[in-house]
N, C-alpha and C positions, 0 to 999 in steps of 0.2 A: 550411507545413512540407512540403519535396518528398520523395519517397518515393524512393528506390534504385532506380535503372534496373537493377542488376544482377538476374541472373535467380539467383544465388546466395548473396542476401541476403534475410535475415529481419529484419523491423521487428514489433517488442513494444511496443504501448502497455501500459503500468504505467500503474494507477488508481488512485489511494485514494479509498474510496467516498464519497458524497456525505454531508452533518451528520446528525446524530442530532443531541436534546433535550441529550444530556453534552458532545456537542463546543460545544455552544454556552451553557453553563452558563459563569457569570464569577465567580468560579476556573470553568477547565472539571474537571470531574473525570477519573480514569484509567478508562477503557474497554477491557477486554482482551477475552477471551473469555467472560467471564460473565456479561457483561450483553449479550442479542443483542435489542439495541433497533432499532426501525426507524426511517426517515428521517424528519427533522423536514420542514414545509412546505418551508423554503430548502433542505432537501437533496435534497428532490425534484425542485425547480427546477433544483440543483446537477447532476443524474442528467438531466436533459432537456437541457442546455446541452452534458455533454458528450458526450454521445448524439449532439446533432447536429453537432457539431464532427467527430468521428470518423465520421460518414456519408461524408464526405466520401474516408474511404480502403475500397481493398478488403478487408475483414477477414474473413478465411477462418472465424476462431474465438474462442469467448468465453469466458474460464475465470474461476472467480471464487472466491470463500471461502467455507465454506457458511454464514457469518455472515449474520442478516437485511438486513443497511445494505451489505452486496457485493452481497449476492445482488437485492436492486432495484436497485442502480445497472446492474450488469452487466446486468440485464433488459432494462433503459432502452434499451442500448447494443445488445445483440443483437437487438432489436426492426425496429432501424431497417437491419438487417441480413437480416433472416429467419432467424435462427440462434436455438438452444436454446443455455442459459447451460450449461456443464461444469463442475462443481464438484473441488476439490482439496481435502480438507483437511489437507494440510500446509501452504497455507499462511494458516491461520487466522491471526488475528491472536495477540498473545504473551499470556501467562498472567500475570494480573498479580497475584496472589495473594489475598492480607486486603488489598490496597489498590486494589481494584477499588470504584468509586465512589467514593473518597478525593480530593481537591485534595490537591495537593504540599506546599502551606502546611500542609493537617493533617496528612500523614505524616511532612512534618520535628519536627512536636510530639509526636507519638506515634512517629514510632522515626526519634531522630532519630541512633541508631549506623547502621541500617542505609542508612538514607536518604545519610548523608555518602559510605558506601562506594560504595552504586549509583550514585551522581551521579559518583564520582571514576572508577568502571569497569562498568558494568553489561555488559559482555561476560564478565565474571569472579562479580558481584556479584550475585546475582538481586533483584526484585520478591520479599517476604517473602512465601513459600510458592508460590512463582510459578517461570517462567523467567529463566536469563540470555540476553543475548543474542548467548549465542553457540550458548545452546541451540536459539534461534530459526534461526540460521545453518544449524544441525546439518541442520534438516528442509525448508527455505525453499531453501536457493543449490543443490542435485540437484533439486527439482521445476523450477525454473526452468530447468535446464541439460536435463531430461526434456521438457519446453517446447517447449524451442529446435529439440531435435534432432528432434521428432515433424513440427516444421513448416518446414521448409527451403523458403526461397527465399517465403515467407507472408508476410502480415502477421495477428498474432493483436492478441489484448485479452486482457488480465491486470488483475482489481480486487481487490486487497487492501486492505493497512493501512497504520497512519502506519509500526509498526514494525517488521513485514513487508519493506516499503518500504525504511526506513532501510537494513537490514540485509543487504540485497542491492544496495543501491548504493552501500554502506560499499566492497564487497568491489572493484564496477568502477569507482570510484574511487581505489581504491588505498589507503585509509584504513585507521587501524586499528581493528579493531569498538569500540574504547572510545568513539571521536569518532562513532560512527552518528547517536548521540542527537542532535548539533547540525544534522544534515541536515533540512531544512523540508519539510513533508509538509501541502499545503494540502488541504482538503477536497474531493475531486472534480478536482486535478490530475493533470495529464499529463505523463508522462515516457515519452522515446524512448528502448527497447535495441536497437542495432543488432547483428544478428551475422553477421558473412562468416567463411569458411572458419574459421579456429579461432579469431578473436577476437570480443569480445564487449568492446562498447564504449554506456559511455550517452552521446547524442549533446544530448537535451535533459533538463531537471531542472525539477519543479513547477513547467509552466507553467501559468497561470493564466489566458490573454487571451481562453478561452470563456466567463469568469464573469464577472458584474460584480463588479469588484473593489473598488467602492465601499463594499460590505456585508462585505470581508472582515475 
């Protein structure tokens, strides 16, 4: 992955942090902000692989979520930098209400009006007692744009979420925030935002080829 010769361009690694115990539960369960669990074994490994992956660039700076499973991945990653993690918490991860530790399969049993609706638009329809994700939007797409503008002509590190993630690359893909949800957010992937002068363009999307993806 070659970096921008221009001296006017800023490169954003976007992370989603490495597995917790829920990401790898089968059903996995819903993980938002309530539960701030930390890295399972494989997502430590997760947090070490792409650590060293991203050695590899000059990275000015490391922002992360003040979530436990960000805040070690991102650790991992500014380590290998000599840099301290900067925390944001806008862009925590989304609020996912009474259905926080829930599988999908239970909530469509136990609420299964609300479940139809948030499947059909959860940018309109929230997580019951939670966010929509347009709420997520609200506070999420001006941190990143606050980001951009602090680090001109950089390259940073950004470790969020899966829908954090989604929800900002809904918007530079051109999507409408209902389709966010089907954007793939692999655990401890890498996605490239490029930004020169006023545009802002994602150039790669959860790549994977630092992990072994045998295990995914």
């Amino acid at each position: 992955m070659k970096q921008s010769s221009s001296s006017q361009t800023t490169n954003l690694f976007l992370v989603r942090h490495g597995a917790t115990e829920a990401n790898e539960k089968r059903p996995y369960v819903l993980q938002g902000r309530g539960f701030d669990l930390p890295l399972s074994a494989s997502g430590q490994q997760q947090a070490t692989a792409v650590a060293k992956f991203l050695s590899y660039f000059s990275v000015k700076c490391v922002y992360t979520s003040p979530l436990l499973r960000a805040v070690k991945t991102a650790q991992a990653i500014a380590a290998r930098h000599k840099l301290e993690v900067m925390r944001l918490e806008e862009i925590t991860e989304c609020n996912v209400g009474v259905w926080e530790g829930m599988d999908w399969g239970s909530v469509k049993c136990e609420y299964p009006d609300a479940y139809r609706e948030f499947m059909n638009n959860p940018a309109e329809n929230p997580y019951v007692g939670g966010e929509t994700y347009a709420d997520v939007a609200r506070r999420v797409k001006p941190t990143f744009d606050w980001v951009l503008r602090q680090h001109m002509s950089e390259t940073i590190v950004v470790v969020a979420h899966n829908i954090v993630n989604r929800v900002y690359m809904a918007g530079l893909l051109g999507l409408e925030l209902s389709r966010a949800k089907d954007i793939r957010q692999a655990n401890a992937c890498v996605n490239l935002i490029r930004h020169h002068d006023s545009t802002t363009d994602l150039v790669t999307m959860n790549s994977i080829f630092h992990l072994d993806v045998s295990n995914l």
